[in-house]
TIFI-781293 format. One record per atom (N, C-alpha, C): atom name; y, x, z negated. Coordinates in steps of 0.2 Angstrom, whole numbers, plus 5000, padded with zeros to 4 digits. Example, Ala and Ser with C-alpha at 12.3 -4.5 7.8 and 13.67 -1.06 7.14 Angstrom:
BEGIN
name; yy; xx; zz
N; 4972; 5066; 4961
CA; 4978; 5062; 4961
C; 4984; 5066; 4961
N; 4989; 5064; 4965
CA; 4995; 5068; 4964
C; 5000; 5064; 4961
REM end
This chain:
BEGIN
name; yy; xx; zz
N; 5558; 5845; 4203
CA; 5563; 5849; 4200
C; 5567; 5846; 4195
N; 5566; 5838; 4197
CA; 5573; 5835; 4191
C; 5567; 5834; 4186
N; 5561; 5833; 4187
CA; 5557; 5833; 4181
C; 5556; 5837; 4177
N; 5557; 5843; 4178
CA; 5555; 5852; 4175
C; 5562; 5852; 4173
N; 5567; 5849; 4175
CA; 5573; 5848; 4172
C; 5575; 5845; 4164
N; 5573; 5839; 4166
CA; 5574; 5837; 4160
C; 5570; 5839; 4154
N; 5563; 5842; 4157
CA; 5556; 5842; 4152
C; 5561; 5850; 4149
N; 5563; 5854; 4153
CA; 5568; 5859; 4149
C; 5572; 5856; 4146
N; 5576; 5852; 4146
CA; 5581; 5850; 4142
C; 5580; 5847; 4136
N; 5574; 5844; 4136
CA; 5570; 5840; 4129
C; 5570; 5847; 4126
N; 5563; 5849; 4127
CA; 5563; 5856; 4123
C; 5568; 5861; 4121
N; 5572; 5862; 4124
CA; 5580; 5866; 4121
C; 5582; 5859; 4117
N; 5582; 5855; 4116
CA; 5586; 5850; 4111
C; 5582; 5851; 4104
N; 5576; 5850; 4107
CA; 5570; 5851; 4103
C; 5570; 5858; 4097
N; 5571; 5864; 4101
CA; 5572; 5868; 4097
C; 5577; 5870; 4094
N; 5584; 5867; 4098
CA; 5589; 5867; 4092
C; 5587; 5861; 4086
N; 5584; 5856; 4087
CA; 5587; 5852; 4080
C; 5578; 5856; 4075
N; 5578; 5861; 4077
CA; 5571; 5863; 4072
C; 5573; 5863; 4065
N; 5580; 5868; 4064
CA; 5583; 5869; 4060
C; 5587; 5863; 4055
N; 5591; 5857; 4059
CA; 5593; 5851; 4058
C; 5590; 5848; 4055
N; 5585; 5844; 4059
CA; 5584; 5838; 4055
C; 5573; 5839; 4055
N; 5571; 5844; 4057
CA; 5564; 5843; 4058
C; 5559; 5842; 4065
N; 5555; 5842; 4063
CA; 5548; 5840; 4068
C; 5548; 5833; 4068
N; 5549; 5831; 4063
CA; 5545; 5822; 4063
C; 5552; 5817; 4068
N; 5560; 5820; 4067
CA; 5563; 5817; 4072
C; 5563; 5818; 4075
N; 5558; 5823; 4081
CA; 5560; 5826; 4089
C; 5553; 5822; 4091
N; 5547; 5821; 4087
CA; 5544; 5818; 4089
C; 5543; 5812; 4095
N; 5548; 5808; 4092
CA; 5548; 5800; 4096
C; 5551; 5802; 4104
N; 5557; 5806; 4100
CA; 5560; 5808; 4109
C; 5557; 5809; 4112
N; 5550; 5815; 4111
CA; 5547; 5818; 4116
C; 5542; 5811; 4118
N; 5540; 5809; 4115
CA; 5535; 5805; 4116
C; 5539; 5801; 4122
N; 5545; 5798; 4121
CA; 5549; 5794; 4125
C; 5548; 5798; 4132
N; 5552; 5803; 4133
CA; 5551; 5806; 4138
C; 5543; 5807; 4141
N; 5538; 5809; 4138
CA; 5534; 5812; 4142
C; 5531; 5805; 4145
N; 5532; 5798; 4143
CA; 5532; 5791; 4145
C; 5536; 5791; 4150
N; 5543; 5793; 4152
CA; 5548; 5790; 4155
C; 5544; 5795; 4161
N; 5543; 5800; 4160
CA; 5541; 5805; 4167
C; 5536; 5803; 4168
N; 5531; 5800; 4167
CA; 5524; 5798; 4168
C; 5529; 5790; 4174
N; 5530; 5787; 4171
CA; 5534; 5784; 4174
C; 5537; 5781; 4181
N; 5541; 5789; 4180
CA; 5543; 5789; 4187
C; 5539; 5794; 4191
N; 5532; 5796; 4187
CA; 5529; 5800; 4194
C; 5524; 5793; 4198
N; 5524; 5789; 4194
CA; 5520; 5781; 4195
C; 5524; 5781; 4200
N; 5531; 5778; 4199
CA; 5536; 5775; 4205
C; 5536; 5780; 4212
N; 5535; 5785; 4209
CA; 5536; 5792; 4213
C; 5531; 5790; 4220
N; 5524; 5792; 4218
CA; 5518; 5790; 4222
C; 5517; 5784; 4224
N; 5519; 5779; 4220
CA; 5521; 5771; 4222
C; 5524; 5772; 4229
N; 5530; 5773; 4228
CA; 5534; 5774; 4235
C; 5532; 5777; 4240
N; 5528; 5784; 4239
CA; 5526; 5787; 4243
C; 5519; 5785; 4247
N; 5515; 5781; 4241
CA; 5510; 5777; 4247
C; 5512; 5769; 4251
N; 5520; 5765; 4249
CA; 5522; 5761; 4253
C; 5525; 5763; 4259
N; 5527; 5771; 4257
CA; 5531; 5775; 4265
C; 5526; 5776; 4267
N; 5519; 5778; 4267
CA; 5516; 5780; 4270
C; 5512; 5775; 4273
N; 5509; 5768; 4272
CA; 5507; 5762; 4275
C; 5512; 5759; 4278
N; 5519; 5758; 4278
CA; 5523; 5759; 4282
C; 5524; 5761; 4289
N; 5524; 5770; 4289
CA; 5522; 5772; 4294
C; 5518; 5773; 4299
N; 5509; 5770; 4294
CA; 5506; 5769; 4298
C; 5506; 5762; 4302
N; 5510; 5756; 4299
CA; 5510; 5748; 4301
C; 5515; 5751; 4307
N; 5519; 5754; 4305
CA; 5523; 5755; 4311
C; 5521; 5760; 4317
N; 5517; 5763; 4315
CA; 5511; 5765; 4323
C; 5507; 5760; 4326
N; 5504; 5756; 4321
CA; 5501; 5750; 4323
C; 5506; 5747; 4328
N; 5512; 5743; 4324
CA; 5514; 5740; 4327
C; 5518; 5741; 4335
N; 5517; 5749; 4334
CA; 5521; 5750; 4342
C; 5515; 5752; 4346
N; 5510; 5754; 4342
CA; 5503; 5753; 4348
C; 5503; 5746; 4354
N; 5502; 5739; 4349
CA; 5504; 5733; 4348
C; 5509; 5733; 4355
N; 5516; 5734; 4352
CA; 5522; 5734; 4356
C; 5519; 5737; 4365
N; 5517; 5742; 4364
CA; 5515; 5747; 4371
C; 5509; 5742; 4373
N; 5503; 5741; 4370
CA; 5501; 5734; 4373
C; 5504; 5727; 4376
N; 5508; 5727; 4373
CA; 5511; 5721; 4375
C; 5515; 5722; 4380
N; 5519; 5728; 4380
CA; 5524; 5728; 4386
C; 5517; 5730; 4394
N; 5514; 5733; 4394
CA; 5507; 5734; 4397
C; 5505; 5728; 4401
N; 5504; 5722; 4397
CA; 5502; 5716; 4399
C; 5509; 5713; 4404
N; 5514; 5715; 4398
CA; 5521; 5708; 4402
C; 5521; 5712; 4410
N; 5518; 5719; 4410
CA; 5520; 5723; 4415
C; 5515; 5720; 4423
N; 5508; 5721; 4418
CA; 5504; 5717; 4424
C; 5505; 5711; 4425
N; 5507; 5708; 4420
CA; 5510; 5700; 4422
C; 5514; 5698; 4426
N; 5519; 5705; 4425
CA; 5525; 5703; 4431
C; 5522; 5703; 4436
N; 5517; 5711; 4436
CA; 5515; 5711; 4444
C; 5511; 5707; 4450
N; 5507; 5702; 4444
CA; 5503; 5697; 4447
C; 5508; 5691; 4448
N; 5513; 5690; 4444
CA; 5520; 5685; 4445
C; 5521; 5688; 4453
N; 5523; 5689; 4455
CA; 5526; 5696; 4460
C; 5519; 5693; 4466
N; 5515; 5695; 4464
CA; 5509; 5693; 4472
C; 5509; 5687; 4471
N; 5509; 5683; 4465
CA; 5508; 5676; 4467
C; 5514; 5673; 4471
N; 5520; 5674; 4468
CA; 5527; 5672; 4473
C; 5525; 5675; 4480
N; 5524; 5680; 4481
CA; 5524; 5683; 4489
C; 5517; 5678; 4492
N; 5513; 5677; 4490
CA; 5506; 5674; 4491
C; 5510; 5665; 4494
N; 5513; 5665; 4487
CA; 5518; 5655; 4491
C; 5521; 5657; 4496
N; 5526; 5663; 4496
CA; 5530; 5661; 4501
C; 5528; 5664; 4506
N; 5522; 5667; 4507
CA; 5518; 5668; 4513
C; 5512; 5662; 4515
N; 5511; 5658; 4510
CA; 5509; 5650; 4513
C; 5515; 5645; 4515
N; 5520; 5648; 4512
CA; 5526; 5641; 4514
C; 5529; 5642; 4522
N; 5528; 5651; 4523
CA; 5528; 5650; 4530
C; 5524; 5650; 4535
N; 5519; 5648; 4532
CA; 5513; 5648; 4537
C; 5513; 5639; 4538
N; 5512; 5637; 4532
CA; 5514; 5628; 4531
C; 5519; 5628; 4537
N; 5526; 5631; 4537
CA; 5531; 5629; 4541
C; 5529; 5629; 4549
N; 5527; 5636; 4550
CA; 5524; 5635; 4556
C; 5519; 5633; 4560
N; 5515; 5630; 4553
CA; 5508; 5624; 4556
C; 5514; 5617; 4558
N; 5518; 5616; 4553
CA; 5520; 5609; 4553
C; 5525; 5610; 4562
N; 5529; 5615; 4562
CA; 5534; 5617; 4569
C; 5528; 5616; 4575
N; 5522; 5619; 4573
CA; 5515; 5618; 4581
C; 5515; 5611; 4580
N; 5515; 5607; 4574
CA; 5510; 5600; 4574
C; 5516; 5596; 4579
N; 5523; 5599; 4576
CA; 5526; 5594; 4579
C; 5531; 5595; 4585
N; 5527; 5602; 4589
CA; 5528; 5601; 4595
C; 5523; 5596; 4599
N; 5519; 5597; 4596
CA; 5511; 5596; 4598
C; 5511; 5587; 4598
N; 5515; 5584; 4592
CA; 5516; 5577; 4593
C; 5522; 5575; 4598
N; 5526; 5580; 4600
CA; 5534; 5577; 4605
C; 5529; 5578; 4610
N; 5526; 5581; 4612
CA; 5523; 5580; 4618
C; 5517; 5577; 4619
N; 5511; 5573; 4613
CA; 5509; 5568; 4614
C; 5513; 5561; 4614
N; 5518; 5562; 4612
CA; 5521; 5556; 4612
C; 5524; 5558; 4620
N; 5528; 5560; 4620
CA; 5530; 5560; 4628
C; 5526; 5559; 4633
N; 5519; 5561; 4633
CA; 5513; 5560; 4636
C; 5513; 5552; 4635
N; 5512; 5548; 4630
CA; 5511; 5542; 4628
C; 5515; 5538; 4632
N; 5523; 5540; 4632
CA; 5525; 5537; 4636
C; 5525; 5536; 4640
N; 5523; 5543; 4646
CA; 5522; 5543; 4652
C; 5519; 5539; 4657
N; 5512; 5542; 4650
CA; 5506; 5535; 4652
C; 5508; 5527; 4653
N; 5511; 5525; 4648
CA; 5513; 5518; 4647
C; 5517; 5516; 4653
N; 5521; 5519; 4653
CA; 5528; 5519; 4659
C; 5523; 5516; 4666
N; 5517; 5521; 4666
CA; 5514; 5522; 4672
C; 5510; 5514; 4672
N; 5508; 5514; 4666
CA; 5504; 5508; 4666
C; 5506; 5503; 4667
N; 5512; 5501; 4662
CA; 5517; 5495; 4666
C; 5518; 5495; 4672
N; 5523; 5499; 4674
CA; 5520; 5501; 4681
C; 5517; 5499; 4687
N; 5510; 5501; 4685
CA; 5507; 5499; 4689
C; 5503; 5491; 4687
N; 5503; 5488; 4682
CA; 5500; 5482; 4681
C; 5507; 5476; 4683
N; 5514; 5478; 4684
CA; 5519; 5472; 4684
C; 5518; 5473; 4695
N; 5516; 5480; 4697
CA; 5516; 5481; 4705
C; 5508; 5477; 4705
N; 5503; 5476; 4700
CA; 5499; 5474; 4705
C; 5499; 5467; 4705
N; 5504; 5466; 4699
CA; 5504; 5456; 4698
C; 5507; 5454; 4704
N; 5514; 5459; 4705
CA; 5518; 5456; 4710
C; 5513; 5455; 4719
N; 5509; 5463; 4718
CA; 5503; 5459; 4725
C; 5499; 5456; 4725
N; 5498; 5453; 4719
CA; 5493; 5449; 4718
C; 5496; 5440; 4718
N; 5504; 5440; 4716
CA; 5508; 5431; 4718
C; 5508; 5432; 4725
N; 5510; 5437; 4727
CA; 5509; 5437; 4736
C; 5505; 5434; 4741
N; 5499; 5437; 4740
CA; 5495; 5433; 4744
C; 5492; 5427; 4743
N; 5493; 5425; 4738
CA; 5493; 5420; 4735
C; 5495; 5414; 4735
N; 5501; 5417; 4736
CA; 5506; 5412; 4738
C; 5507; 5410; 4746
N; 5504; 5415; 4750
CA; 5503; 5414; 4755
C; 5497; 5409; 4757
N; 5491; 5410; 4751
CA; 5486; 5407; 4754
C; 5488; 5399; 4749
N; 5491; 5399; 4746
CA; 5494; 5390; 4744
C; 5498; 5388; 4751
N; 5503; 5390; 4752
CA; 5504; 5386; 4758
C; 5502; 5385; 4764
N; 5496; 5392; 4765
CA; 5491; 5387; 4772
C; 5487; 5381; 4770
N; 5485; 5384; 4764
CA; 5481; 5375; 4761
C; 5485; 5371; 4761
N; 5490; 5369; 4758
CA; 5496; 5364; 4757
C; 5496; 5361; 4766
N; 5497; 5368; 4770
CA; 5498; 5365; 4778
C; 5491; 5360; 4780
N; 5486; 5364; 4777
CA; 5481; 5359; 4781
C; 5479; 5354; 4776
N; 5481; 5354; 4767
CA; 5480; 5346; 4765
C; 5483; 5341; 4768
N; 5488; 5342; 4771
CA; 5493; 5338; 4774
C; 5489; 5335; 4781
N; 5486; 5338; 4784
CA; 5482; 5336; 4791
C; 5476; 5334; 4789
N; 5474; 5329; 4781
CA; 5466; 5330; 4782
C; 5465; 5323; 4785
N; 5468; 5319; 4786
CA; 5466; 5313; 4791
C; 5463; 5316; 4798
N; 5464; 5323; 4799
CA; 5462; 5325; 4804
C; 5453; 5330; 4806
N; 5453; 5329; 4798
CA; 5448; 5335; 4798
C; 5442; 5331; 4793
N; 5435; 5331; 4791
CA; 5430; 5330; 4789
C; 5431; 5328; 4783
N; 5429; 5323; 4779
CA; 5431; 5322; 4770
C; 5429; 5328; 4768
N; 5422; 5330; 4769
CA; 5419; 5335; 4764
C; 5423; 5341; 4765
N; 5424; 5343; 4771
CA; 5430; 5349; 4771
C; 5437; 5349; 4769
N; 5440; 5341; 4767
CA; 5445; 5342; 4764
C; 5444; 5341; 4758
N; 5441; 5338; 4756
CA; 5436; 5340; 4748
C; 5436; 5345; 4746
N; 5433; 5351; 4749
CA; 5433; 5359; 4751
C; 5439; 5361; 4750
N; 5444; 5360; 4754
CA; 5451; 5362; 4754
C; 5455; 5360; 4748
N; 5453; 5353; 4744
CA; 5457; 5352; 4740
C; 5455; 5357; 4734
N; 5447; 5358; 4732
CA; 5446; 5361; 4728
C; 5450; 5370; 4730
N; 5447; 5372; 4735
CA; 5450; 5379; 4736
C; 5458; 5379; 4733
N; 5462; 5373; 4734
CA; 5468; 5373; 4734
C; 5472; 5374; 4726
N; 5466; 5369; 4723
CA; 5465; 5369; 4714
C; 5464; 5376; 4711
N; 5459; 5377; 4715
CA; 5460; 5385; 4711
C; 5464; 5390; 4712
N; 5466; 5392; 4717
CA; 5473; 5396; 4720
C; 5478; 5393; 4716
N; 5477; 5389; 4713
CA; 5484; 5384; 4709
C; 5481; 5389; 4701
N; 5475; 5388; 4699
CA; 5473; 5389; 4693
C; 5474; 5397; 4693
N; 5472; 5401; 4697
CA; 5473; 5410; 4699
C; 5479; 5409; 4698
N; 5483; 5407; 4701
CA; 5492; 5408; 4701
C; 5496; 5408; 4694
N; 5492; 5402; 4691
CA; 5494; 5403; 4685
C; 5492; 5406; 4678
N; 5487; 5409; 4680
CA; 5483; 5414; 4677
C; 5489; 5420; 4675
N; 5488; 5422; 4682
CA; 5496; 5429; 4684
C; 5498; 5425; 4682
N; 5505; 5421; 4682
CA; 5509; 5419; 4678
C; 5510; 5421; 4671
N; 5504; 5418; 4669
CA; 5504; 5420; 4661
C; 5503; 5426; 4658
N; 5500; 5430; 4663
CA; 5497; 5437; 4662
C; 5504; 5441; 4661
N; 5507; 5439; 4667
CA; 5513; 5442; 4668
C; 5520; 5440; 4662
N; 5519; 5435; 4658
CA; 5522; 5433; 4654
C; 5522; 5436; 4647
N; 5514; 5439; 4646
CA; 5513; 5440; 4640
C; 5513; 5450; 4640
N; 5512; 5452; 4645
CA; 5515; 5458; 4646
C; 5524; 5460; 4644
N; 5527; 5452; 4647
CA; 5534; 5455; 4646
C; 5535; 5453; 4641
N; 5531; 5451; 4634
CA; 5533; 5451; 4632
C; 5533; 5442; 4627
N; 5533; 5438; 4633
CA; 5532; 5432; 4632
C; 5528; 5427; 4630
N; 5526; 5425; 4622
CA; 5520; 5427; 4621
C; 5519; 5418; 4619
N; 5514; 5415; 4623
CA; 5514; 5411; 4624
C; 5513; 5406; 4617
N; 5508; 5410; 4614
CA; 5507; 5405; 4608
C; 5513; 5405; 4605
N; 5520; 5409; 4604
CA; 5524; 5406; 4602
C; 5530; 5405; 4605
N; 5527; 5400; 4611
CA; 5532; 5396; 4616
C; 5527; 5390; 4619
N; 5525; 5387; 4615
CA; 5521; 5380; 4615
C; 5526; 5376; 4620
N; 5523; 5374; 4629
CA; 5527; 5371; 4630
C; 5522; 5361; 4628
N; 5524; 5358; 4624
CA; 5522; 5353; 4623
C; 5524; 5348; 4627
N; 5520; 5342; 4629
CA; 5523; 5337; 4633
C; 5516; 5334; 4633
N; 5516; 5326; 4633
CA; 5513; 5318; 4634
C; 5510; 5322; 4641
N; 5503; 5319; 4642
CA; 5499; 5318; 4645
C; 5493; 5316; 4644
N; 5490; 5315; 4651
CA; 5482; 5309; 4651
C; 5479; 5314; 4651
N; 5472; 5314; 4645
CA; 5469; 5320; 4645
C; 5462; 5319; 4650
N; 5461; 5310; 4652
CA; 5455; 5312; 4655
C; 5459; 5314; 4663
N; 5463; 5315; 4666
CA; 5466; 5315; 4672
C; 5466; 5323; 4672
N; 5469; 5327; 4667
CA; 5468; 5335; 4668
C; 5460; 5334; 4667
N; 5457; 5334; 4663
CA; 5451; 5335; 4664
C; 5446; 5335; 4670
N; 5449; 5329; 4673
CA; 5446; 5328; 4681
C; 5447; 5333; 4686
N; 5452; 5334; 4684
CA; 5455; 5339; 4691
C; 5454; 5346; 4688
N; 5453; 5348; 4682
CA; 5448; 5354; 4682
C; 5441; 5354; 4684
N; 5438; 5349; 4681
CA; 5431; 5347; 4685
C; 5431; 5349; 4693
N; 5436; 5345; 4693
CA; 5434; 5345; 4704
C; 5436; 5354; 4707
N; 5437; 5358; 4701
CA; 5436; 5364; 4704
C; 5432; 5368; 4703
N; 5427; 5365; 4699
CA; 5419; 5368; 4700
C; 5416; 5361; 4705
N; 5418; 5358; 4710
CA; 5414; 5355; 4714
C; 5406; 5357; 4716
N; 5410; 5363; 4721
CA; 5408; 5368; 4725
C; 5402; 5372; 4721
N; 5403; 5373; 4715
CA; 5399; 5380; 4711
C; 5395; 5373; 4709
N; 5396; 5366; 4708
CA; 5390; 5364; 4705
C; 5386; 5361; 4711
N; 5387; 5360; 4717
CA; 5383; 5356; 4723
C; 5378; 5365; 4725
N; 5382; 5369; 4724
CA; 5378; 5374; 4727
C; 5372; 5377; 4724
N; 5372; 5377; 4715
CA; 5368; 5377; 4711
C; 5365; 5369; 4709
N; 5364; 5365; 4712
CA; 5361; 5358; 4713
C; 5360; 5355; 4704
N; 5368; 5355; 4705
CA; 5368; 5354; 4696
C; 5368; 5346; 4694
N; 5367; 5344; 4690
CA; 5369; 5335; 4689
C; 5376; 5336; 4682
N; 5382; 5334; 4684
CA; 5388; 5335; 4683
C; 5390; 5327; 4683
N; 5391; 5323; 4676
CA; 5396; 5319; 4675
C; 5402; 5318; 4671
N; 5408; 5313; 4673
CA; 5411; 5314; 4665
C; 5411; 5307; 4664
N; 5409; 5307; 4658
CA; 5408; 5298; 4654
C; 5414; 5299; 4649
N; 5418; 5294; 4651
CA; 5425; 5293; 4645
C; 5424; 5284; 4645
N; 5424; 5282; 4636
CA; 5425; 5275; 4635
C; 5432; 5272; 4637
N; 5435; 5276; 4640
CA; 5443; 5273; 4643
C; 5446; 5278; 4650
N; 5450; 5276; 4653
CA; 5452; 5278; 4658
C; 5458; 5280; 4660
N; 5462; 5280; 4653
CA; 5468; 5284; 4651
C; 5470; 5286; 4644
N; 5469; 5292; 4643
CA; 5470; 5295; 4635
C; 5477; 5301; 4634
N; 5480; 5297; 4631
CA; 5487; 5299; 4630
C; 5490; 5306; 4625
N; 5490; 5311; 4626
CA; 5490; 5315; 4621
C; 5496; 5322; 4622
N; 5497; 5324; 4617
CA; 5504; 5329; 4617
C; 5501; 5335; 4615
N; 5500; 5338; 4621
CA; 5497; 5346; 4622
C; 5502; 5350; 4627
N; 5501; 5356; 4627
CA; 5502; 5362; 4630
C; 5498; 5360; 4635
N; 5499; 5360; 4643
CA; 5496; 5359; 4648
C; 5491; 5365; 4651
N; 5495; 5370; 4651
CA; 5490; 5376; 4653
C; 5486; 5380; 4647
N; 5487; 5379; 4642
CA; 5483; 5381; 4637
C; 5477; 5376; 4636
N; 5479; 5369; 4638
CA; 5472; 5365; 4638
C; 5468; 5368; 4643
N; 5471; 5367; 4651
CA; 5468; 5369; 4657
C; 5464; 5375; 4655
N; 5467; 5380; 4653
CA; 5461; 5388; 4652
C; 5456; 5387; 4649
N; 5458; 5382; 4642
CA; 5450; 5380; 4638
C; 5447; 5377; 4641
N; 5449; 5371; 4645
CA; 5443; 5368; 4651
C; 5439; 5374; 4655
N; 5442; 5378; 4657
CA; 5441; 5381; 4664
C; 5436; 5387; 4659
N; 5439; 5388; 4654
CA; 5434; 5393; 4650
C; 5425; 5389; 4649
N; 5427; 5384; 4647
CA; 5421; 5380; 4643
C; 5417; 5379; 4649
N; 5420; 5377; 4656
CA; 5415; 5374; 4661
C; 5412; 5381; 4665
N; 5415; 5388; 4666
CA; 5413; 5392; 4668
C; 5407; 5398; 4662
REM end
């Protein structure tokens, strides 16, 4: 309408100046205008096909939009199982870990039971084991005292019997030391001694076990007193190990 507007407006001008000034002045003006109209029907349609690619980017982009909310939507809901999926592992974690660790207070309470039981029973068998033992040292002690009385070879006998119930005794002893705790290798008791003189008197407690397996049994030493600074009963047990 404003175009059909003004193209009336030119032409009434137009016709008025017929008389005024001619044809050849109304010329340029028309010419102008039918430019400027051409002009803004260009801008006109311009417009109207950026409104209209607009509109459709803006369908686009809310297709777009509604896809994307879609996605965040099943994202959350896979967010959502996966949270419920952990915290249905963390209590199950929890209540493995509460089984295990009843399951450990009562192996350990068991453990001790046992142990309690076994000390127990190893410090009651030591004790009846120094008993008779000690009983069986002082009958030998009674009858080494009487061997003017009785046969060399049987006090011979007696005196090795009497060595080894010396050696047993101290066996327990140690046994029972190292049980409580007492740990010999570090309580070295050291002290001077003859070592061929221990040596002899471990010997003479295999007498018996070598006359009765018809064994040939010497000890040859280049001297007859050798002076040395040992742990007594840790040599004795390596003897007694070595000769048995």
């Amino acid at each position: 309408m404003a175009f059909w507007g003004l193209f009336v407006e030119a032409h009434y001008i137009a016709a008025n100046n017929d008389t005024m000034e001619g044809s050849q002045g109304i010329l340029p003006f028309i010419i102008l205008l039918i430019v400027s109209i051409g002009v803004i029907a260009f801008l006109s349609y311009y417009m109207y096909r950026l409104k209209k690619e607009n509109i459709a980017k803006d369908g686009e982009l809310m297709a777009r939009n509604d896809e994307l909310l879609r996605s965040v939507d099943a994202l959350s809901v896979k967010n959502r199982e996966i949270q419920q999926m952990l915290v249905n592992k963390i209590r199950e974690t929890d209540n493995w870990n509460r089984d295990n660790e009843v399951e450990r207070e009562d192996l350990k309470k068991r453990l001790e039971e046992m142990e309690k039981l076994h000390n127990s029973f190893f410090a009651e068998t030591i004790h009846e084991m120094r008993t008779p033992l000690s009983l069986v040292l002082g009958s030998l002690s009674e009858l080494l005292q009487r061997k003017n009385d009785i046969d060399s070879s049987e006090a011979t006998q007696l005196l090795s019997a009497y060595r080894n119930t010396l050696a047993l005794q101290d066996l327990i002893e140690q046994l029972r030391n190292t049980r409580h705790g007492d740990d010999v290798a570090n309580h070295l008791r050291i002290a001077r001694y003859d070592m061929i003189s221990i040596t002899k008197q471990i010997c003479d407690l295999f007498v018996d076990w070598i006359a009765m397996n018809n064994v040939e049994f010497h000890i040859n030493t280049q001297t007859s007193v050798l002076w040395v600074w040992i742990d007594r009963r840790k040599m004795e047990f390596a003897l007694r190990v070595l000769l048995s």
